[in-house]
C-alpha positions in Angstrom: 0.0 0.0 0.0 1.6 3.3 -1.2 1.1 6.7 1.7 -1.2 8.0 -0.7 -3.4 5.0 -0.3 -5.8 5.0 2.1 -6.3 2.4 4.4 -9.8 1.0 5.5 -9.9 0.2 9.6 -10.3 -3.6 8.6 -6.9 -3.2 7.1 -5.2 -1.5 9.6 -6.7 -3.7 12.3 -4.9 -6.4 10.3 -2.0 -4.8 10.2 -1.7 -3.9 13.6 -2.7 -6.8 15.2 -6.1 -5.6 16.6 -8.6 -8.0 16.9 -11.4 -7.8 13.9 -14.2 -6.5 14.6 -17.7 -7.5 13.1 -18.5 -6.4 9.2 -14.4 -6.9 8.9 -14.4 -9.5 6.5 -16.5 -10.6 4.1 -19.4 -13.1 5.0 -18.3 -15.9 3.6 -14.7 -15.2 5.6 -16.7 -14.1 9.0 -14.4 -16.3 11.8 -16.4 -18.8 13.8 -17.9 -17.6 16.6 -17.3 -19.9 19.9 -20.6 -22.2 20.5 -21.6 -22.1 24.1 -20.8 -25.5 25.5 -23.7 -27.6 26.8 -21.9 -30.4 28.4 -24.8 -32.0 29.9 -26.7 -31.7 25.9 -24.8 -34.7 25.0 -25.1 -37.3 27.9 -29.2 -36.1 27.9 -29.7 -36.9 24.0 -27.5 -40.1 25.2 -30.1 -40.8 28.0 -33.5 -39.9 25.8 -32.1 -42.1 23.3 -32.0 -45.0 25.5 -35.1 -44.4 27.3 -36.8 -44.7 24.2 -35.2 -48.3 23.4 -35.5 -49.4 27.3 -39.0 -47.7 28.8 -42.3 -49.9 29.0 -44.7 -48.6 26.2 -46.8 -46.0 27.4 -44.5 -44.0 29.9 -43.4 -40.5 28.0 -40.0 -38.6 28.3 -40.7 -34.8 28.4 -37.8 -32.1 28.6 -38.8 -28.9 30.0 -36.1 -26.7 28.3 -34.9 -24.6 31.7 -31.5 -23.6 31.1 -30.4 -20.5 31.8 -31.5 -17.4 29.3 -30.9 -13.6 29.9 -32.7 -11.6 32.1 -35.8 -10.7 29.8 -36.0 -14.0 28.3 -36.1 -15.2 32.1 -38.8 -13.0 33.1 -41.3 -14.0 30.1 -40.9 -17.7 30.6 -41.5 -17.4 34.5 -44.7 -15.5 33.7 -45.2 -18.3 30.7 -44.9 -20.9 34.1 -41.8 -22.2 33.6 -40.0 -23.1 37.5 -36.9 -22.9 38.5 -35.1 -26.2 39.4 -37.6 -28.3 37.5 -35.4 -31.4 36.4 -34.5 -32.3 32.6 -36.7 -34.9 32.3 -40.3 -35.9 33.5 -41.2 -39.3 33.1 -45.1 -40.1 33.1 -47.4 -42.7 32.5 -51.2 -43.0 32.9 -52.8 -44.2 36.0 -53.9 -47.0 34.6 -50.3 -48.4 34.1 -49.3 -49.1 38.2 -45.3 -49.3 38.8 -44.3 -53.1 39.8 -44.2 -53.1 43.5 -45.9 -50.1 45.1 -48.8 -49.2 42.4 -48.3 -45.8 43.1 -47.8 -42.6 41.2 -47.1 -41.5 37.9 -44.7 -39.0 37.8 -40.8 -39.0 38.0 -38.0 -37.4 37.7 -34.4 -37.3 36.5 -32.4 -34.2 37.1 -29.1 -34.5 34.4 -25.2 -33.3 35.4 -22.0 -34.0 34.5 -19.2 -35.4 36.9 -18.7 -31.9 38.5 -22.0 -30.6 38.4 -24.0 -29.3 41.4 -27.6 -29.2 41.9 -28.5 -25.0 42.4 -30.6 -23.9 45.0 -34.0 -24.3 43.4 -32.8 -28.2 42.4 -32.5 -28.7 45.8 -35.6 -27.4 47.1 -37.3 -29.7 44.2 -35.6 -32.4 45.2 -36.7 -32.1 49.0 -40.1 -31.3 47.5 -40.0 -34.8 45.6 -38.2 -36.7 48.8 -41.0 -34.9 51.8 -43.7 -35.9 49.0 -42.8 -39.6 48.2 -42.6 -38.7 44.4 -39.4 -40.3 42.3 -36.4 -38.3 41.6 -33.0 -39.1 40.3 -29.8 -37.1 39.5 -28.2 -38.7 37.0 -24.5 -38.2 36.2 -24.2 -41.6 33.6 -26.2 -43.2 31.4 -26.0 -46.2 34.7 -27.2 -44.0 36.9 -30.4 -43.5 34.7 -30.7 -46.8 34.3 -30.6 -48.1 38.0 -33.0 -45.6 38.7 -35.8 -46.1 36.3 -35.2 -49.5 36.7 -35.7 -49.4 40.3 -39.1 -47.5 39.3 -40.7 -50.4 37.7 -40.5 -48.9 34.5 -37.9 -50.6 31.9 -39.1 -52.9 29.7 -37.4 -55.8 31.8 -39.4 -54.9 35.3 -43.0 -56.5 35.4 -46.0 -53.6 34.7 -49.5 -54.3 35.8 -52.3 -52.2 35.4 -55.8 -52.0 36.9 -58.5 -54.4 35.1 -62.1 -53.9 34.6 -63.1 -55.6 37.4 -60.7 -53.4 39.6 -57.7 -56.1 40.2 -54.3 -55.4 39.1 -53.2 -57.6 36.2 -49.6 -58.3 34.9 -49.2 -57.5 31.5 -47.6 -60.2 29.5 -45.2 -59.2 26.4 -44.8 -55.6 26.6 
């Protein structure tokens, strides 16, 4: 480039050694923003991927997306009803369909984190919650941890399911 020249801020960012800026290269050259990490993402698609080979028909996986948003985003989906600490995934089946063992419930739980995780404050509370009101709840850090718990539910294809008949007595079902 010759004095005369004039030089664009792009270029003498370049030059100098500044870091770019956005708008300073092209579109098709824009650098790669970093992607948030999710670690816990990976283990849970894991997890809902094998809950959907292992769970007795009729019992539903829901994820209630409650990760953390900015303040604004925050406010419109606590007014929308979403609750802090709710767990990663709810587990449900009719009433009908009675756990093996206790017959009770339909509703559980399984709160997802990775080896160094820790449950916040609200996660705790909903954990007592679950504990003071008898309802299941797991934190799972592995895939074996998932599976120990809904197995000790009743609810993997391999535990014994009964529901309630017609005439009001619980009835195994056979080759689900």
């Amino acid at each position: 480039m010759t004095p005369t020249e004039r030089m664009t801020p792009a270029q003498y960012r370049r030059e100098t050694g500044q870091p770019p800026k956005p708008g300073d290269y092209p579109q098709a050259e824009q650098p790669q923003r970093a992607q948030r990490q999710h670690p816990e993402d990976e283990l849970q698609r894991v997890i809902v991927q094998w809950l959907g080979y292992s769970l007795r028909p009729g019992v539903l996986v829901h994820h209630s997306p409650n990760e953390r948003r900015d303040f604004r985003e925050a406010q419109r989906m606590k007014s929308a009803g979403v609750m802090p600490g709710w767990p990663d995934l709810t587990l449900a089946w009719p009433v009908t369909m009675k756990r093996y063992g206790d017959g009770e419930g339909n509703l559980a739980f399984i709160e997802i984190k990775t080896t160094g995780g820790r449950l916040t404050a609200a996660q705790i509370v909903f954990q007592q919650w679950c504990a003071e009101g008898g309802v299941p709840h797991a934190v799972a850090r592995s895939l074996d941890d998932v599976a120990a718990a809904v197995g000790a539910w009743g609810l993997t294809r391999d535990n014994q399911l009964r529901r309630e008949g017609t005439d009001g007595e619980l009835e195994t079902l056979e080759g689900i």
